[in-house]
DRENDO-1510 file (C-alpha; in Angstrom, 1 decimal, always signed):
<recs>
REC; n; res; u; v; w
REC; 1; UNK; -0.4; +3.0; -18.1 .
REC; 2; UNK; -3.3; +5.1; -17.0 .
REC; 3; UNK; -2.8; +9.0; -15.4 .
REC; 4; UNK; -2.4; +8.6; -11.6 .
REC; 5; UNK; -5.3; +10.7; -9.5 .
REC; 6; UNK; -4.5; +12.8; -6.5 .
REC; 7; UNK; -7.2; +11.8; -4.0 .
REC; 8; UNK; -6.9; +13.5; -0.3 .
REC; 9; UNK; -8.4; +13.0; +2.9 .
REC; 10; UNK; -9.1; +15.0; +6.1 .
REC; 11; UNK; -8.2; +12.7; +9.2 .
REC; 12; UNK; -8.8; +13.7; +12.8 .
REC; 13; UNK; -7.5; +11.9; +15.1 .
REC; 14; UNK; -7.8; +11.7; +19.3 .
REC; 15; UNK; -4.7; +12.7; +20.3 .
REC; 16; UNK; -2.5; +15.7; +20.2 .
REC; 17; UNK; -1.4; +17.8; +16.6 .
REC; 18; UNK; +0.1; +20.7; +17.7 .
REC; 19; UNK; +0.0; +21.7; +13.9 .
REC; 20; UNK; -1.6; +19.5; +11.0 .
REC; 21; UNK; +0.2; +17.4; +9.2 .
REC; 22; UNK; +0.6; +16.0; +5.6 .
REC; 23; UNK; +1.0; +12.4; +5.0 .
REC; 24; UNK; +1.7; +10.8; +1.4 .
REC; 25; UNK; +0.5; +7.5; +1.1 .
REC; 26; UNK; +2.0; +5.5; -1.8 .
REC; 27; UNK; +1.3; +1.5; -2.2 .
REC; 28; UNK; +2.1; -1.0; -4.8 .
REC; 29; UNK; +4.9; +0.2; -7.3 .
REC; 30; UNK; +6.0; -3.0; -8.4 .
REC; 31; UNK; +8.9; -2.1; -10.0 .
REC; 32; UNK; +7.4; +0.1; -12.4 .
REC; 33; UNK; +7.4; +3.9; -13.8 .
REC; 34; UNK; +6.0; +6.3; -11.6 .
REC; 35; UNK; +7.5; +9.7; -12.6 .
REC; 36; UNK; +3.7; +11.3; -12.1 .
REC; 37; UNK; +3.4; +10.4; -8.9 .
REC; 38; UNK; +6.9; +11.3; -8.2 .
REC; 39; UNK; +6.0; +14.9; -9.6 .
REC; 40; UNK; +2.5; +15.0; -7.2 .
REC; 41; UNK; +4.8; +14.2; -4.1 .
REC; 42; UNK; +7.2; +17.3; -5.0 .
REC; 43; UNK; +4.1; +19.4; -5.6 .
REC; 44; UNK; +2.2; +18.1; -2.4 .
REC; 45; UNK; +5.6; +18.5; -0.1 .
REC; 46; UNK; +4.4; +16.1; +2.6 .
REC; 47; UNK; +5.7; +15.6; +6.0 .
REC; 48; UNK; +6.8; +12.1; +5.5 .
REC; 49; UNK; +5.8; +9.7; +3.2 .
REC; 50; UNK; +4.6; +6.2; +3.8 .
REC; 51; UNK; +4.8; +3.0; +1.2 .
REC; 52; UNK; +2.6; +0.5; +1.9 .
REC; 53; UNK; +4.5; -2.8; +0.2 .
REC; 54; UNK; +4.6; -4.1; -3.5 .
REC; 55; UNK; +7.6; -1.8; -3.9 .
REC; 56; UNK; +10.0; -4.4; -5.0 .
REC; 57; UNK; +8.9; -7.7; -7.1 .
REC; 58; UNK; +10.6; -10.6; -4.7 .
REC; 59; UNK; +8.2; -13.0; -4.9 .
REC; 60; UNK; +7.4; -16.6; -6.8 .
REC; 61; UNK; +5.7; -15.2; -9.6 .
REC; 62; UNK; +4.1; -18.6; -10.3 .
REC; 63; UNK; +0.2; -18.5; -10.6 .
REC; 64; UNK; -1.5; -19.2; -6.9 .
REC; 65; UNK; -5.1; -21.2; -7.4 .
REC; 66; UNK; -7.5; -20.1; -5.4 .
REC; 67; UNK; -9.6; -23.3; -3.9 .
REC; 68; UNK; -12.0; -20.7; -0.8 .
REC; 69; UNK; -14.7; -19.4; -2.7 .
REC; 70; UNK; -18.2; -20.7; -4.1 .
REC; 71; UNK; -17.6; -22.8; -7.5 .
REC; 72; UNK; -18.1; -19.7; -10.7 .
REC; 73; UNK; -16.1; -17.7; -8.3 .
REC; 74; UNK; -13.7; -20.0; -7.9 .
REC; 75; UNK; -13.5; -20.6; -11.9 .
REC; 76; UNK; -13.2; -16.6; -12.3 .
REC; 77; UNK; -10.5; -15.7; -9.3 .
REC; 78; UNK; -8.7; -19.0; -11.3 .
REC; 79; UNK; -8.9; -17.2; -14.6 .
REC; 80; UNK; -7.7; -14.2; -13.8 .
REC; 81; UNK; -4.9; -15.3; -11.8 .
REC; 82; UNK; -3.5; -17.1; -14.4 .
REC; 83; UNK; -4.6; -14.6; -17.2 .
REC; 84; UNK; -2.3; -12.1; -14.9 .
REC; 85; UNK; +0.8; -14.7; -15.1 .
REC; 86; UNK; +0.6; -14.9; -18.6 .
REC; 87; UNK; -0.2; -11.2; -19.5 .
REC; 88; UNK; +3.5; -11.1; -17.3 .
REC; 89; UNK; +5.3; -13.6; -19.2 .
REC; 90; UNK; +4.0; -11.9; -23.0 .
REC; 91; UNK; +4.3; -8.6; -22.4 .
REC; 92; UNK; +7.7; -6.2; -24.0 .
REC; 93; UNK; +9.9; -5.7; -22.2 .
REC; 94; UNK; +9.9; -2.3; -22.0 .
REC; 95; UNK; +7.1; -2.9; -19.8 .
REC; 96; UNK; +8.1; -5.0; -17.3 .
REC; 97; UNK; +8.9; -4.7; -14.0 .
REC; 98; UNK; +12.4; -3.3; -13.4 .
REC; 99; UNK; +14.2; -3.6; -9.9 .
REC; 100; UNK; +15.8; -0.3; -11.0 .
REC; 101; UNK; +12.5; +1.2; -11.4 .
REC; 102; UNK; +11.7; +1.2; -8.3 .
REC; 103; UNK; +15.3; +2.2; -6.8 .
REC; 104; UNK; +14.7; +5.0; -8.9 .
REC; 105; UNK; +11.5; +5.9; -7.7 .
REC; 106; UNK; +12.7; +5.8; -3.6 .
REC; 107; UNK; +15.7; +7.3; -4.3 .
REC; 108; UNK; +13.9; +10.4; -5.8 .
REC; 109; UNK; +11.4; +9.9; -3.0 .
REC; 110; UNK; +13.4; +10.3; +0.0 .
REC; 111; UNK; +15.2; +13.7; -1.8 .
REC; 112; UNK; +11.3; +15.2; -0.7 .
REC; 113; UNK; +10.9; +14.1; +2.4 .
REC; 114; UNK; +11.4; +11.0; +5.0 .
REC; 115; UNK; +10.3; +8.3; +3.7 .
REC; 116; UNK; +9.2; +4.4; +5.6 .
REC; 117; UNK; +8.4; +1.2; +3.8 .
REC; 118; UNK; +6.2; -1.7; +5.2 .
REC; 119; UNK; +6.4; -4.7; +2.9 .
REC; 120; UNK; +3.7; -6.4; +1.2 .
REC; 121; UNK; +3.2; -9.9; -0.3 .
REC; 122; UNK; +5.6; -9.4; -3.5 .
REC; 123; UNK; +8.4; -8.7; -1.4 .
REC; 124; UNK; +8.7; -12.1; +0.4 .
REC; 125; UNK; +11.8; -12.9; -0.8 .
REC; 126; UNK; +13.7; -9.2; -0.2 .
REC; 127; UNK; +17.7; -9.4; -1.5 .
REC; 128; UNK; +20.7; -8.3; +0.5 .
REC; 129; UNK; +21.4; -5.7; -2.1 .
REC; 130; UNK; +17.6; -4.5; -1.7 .
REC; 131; UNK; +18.5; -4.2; +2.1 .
REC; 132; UNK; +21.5; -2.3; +1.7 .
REC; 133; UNK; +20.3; +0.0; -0.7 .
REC; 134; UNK; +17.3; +0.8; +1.9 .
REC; 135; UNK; +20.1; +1.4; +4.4 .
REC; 136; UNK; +22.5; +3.2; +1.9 .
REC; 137; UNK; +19.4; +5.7; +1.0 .
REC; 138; UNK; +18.3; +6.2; +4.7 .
REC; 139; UNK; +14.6; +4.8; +4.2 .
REC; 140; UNK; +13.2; +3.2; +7.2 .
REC; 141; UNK; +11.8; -0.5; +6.8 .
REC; 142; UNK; +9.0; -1.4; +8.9 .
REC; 143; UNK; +9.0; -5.3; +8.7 .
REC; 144; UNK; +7.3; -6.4; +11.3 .
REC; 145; UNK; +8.5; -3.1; +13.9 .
REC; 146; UNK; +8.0; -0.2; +14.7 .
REC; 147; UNK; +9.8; +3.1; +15.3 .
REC; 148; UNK; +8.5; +6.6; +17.4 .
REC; 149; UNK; +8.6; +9.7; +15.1 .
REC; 150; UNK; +7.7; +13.1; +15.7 .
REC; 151; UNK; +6.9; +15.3; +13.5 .
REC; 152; UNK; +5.8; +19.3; +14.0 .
REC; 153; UNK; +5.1; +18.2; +18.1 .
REC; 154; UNK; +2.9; +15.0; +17.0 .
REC; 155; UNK; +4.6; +11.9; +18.2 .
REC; 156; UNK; +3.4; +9.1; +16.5 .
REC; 157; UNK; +4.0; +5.0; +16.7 .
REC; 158; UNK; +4.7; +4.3; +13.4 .
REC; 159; UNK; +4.3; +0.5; +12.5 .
REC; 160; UNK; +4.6; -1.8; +9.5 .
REC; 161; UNK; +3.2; -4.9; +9.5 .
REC; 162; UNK; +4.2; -7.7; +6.9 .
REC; 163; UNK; +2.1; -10.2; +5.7 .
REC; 164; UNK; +3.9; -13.1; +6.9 .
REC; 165; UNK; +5.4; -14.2; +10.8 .
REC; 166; UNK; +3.5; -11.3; +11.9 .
REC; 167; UNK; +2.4; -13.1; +15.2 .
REC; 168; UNK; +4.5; -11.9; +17.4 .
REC; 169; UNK; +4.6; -8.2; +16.4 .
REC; 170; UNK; +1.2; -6.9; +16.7 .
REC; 171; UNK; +0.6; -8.0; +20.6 .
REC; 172; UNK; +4.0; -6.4; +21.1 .
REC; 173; UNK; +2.5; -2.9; +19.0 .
REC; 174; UNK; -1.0; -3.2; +20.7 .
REC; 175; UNK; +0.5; -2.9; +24.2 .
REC; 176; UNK; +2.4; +0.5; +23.7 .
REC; 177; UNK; +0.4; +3.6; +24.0 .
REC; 178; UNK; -0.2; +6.3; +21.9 .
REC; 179; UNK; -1.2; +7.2; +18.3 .
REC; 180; UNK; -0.5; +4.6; +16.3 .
REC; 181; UNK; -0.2; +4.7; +12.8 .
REC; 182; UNK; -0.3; +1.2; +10.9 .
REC; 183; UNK; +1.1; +0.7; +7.5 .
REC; 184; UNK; -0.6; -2.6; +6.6 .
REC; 185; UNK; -0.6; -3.8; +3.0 .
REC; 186; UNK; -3.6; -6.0; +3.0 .
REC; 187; UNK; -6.7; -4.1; +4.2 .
REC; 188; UNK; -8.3; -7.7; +4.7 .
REC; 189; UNK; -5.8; -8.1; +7.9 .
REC; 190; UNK; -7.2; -5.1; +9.4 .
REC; 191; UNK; -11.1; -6.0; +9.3 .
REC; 192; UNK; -10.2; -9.7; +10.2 .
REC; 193; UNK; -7.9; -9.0; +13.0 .
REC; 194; UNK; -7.7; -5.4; +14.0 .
REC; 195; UNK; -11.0; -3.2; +13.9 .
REC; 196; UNK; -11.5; -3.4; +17.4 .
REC; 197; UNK; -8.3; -2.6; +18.2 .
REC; 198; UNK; -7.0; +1.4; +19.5 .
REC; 199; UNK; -4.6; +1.7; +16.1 .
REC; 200; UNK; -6.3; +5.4; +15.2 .
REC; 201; UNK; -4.8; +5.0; +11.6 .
REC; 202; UNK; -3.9; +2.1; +9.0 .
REC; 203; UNK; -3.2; +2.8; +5.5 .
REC; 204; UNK; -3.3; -0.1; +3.1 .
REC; 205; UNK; -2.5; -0.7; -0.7 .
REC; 206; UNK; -2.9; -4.6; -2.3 .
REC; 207; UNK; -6.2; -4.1; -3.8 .
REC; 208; UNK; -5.2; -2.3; -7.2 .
REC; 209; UNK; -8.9; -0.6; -6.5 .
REC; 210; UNK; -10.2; -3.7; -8.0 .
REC; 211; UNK; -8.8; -3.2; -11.0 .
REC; 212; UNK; -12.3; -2.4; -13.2 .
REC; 213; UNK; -14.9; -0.6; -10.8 .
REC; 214; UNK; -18.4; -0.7; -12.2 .
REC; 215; UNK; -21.9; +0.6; -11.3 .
REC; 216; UNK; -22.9; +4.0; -8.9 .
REC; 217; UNK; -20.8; +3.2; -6.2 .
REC; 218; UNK; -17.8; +2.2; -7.7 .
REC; 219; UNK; -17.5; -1.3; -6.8 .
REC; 220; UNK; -14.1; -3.3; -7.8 .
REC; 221; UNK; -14.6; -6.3; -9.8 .
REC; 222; UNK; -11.8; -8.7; -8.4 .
REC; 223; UNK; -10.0; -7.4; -5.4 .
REC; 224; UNK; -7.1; -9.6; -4.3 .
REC; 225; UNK; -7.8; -11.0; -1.0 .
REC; 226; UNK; -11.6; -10.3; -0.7 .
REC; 227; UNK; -12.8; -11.9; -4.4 .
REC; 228; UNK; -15.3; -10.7; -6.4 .
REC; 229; UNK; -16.5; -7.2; -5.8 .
REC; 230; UNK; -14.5; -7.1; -2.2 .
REC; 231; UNK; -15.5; -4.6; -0.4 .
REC; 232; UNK; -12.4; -2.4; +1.2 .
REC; 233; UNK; -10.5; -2.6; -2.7 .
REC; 234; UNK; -10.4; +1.9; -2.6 .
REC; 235; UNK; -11.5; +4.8; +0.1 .
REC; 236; UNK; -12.1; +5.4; +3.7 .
REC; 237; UNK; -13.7; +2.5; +5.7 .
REC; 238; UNK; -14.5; +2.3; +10.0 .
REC; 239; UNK; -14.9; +6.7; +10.0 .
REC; 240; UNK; -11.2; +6.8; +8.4 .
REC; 241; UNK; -9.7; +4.1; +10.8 .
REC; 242; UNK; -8.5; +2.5; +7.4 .
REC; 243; UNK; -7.5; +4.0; +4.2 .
REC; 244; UNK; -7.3; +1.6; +1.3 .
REC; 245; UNK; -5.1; +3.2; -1.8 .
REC; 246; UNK; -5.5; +1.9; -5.1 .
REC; 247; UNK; -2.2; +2.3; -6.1 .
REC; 248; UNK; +0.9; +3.3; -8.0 .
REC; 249; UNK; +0.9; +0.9; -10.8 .
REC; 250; UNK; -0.3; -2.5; -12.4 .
REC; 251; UNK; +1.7; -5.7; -11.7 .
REC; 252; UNK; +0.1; -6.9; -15.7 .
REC; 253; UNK; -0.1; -4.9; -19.0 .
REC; 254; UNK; -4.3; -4.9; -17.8 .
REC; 255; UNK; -6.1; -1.8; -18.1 .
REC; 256; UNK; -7.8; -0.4; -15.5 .
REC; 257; UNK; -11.4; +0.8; -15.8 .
REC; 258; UNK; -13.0; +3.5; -13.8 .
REC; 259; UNK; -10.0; +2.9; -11.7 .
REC; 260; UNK; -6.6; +5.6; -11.9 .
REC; 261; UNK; -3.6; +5.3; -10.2 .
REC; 262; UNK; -3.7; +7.2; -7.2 .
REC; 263; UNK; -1.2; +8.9; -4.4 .
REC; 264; UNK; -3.3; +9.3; -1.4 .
REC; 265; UNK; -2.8; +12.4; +0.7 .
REC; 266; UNK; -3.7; +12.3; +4.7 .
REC; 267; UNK; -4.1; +16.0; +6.0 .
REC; 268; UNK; -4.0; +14.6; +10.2 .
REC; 269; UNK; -5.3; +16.9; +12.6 .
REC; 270; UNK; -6.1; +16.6; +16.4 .
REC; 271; UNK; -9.0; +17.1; +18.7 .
</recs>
């Protein structure tokens, strides 16, 4: 697996930060080996620390055709899905994803600061024993809620929304007032649904980056949800409205290209 990047942004925001804060963004685990990130988090000592979804692998696993895009994209998205499930299926075992992995990785996590998890589309099918062991380690899940924190005199309305029976949540988080901070795993949900919207901040994983990233700019070559070379797959989009990580980890034994791991860091400041 590749060496995970430390990538940082400078985020100010319209509302009241007595003193700046620092936010650790981490997104898509899934289940895997993450002690270099781990070690970045204990260096970077953040405020809190946000996961984005793909933590846990609780999903059908089957491979999902994709029937929405123009005929060679089509072929391609179809290729690679299905390269993906059987990459899964062949590689060692060693390798693959390992509910105690990620266990590991949260329990380890919340030992540097507080820690809140929104879920993403692999986690569909969450166990009771993943539910206790949330509770028993005293991380917060935001499925589909929200919760006020404060931290150093900034209040904030934290929210996590899932990508699933999400309909009646967001009305419900759009009509409180505030700063609102959105952890939302598909970045796609935000420019469809919620860029003119008064959520200052929403971080967002899903895309792996894009997996390979070619020419100047960097573009991903497959980024789930958007296609081929989707635009949001890594960065700061909308004048930081959305930050879209790339990362903790690969769900297949493929390489990335031009593409690390990251942990995202959010240094938040006021007006």
């Amino acid at each position: 697996m590749s060496k995970a990047v430390l990538t940082e942004y400078d985020v100010t925001i319209g509302y009241p930060v007595p003193r700046p804060l620092t936010i650790a963004h981490v997104s898509d685990l899934h289940e895997r080996i993450a002690d270099d990130i781990l070690a970045m988090l204990r260096k970077a000592r953040p405020d809190f620390i946000v996961i984005t979804g793909d933590t846990f692998e609780r999903y059908d696993n089957r491979p999902q055709y994709d029937f929405y895009h123009k005929p060679l994209k089509h072929l391609i998205i179809n290729c690679i899905h299905y390269s993906n499930f059987l990459l899964t299926k062949l590689q060692s075992d060693k390798k693959k994803a390992k509910t105690e992995n990620a266990c590991r990785f949260l329990t380890q996590a919340v030992k540097i600061a507080p820690v809140y998890l929104s879920l993403g589309n692999h986690e569909q099918k969450l166990l009771d024993e993943d539910y206790f062991f949330l509770k028993e380690q005293g991380i917060t899940l935001l499925d589909n809620a929200s919760t006020q924190i404060e931290y150093k005199g900034c209040r904030i309305l934290l929210g996590g929304v899932s990508t699933w029976d999400y309909e009646t949540f967001i009305p419900r988080y759009l009509a409180q007032s505030g700063f609102k901070l959105l952890l939302c795993h598909n970045p796609q949900f935000f420019v469809d649904e919620l860029t003119d919207s008064d959520i200052a901040l929403t971080l967002s994983g899903h895309t792996h980056g894009g997996q390979i990233r070619v020419g100047k700019k960097g573009m991903g070559f497959f980024v789930p949800g958007q296609g081929i070379f989707g635009k949001y797959a890594r960065g700061s989009f909308f004048d930081n409205k959305l930050i879209v990580s790339a990362g903790c980890s690969n769900t297949v034994v493929c390489p990335r290209f031009g593409n690390p791991r990251e942990l995202v860091l959010i240094h938040l400041k006021g007006k």
